[in-house]
Each structure stands twice: as structure tokens, then as C-alpha cells.
C-alpha positions in Angstrom: 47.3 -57.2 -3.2 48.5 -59.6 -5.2 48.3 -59.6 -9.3 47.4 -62.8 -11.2 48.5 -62.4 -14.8 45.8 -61.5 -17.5 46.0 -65.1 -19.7 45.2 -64.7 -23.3 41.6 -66.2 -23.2 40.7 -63.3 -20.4 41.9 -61.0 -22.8 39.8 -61.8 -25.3 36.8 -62.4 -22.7 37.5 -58.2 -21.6 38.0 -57.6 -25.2 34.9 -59.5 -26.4 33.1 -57.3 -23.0 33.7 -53.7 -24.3 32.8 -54.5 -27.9 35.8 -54.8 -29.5 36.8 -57.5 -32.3 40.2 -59.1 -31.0 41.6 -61.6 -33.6 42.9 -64.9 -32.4 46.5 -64.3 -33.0 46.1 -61.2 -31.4 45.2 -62.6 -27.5 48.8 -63.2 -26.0 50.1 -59.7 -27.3 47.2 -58.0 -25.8 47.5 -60.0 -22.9 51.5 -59.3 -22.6 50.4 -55.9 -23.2 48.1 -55.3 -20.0 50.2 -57.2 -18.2 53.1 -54.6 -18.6 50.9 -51.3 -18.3 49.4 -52.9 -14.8 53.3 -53.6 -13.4 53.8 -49.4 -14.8 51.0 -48.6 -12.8 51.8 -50.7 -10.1 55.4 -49.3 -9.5 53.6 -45.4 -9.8 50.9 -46.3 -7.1 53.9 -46.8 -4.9 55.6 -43.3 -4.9 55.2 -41.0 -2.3 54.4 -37.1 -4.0 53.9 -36.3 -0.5 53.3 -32.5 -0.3 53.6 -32.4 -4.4 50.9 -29.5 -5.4 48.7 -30.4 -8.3 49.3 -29.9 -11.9 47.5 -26.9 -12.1 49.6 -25.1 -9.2 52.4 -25.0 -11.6 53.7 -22.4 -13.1 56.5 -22.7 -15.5 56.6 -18.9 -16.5 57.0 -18.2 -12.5 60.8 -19.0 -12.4 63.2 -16.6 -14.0 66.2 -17.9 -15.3 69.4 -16.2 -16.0 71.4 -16.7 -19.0 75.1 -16.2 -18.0 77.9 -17.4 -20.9 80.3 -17.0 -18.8 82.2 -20.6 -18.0 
């Protein structure tokens, strides 16, 4: 699906919608802002984890390491 780029006036319309006081000056960086979290987010949604198990099915006590010097 394509994205169209948050603008700075929709910024401070979303802003303005959850109650939050966005100066002027302020639109374009919040704006850029969003804009770089939703390409993150974007490139995340397209890995495959596949069989990965959830976060709670690790253990990171379960693996035993052993500590050799020798080289």
C-alpha cells in the first residue's frame, strides 16, 4: 500500500487531535519525524521471523557457555 508523506499542516492537524500543543516552527520536524519512524516500521513489517518463538520462549540462562583461554 502505498505511503503519502505526512506534510507539516497534517502534523499539526494529528497533533492538534490528541491534545497536544505543537508550535509552529515545530510542524516540519515532527512531520520529518513520522515520516522516518513509518519507513522503520515499514522495512520491519517486511521480515519474515518465520518459525521465530515469542519473546517469552526465550531463555537466555538456557545456553551454557564455556570459557576456554586457550587460543
Amino acid at each position: 500500500m502505498p505511503y503519502a508523506a505526512l506534510t507539516p499542516p497534517e502534523a499539526a492537524r494529528w497533533a492538534h487531535r490528541a491534545g497536544l500543543v505543537l508550535p509552529a516552527d515545530r510542524h516540519a520536524a515532527v512531520a520529518a519525524t513520522a515520516d522516518h519512524i513509518h519507513s522503520v516500521v515499514a522495512v520491519l513489517r517486511e521480515l519474515d521471523f518465520g518459525d521465530t518463538p515469542p519473546a517469552p520462549a526465550y531463555r537466555a540462562t538456557a545456553a551454557k557457555e564455556t570459557h576456554d583461554a586457550a587460543v
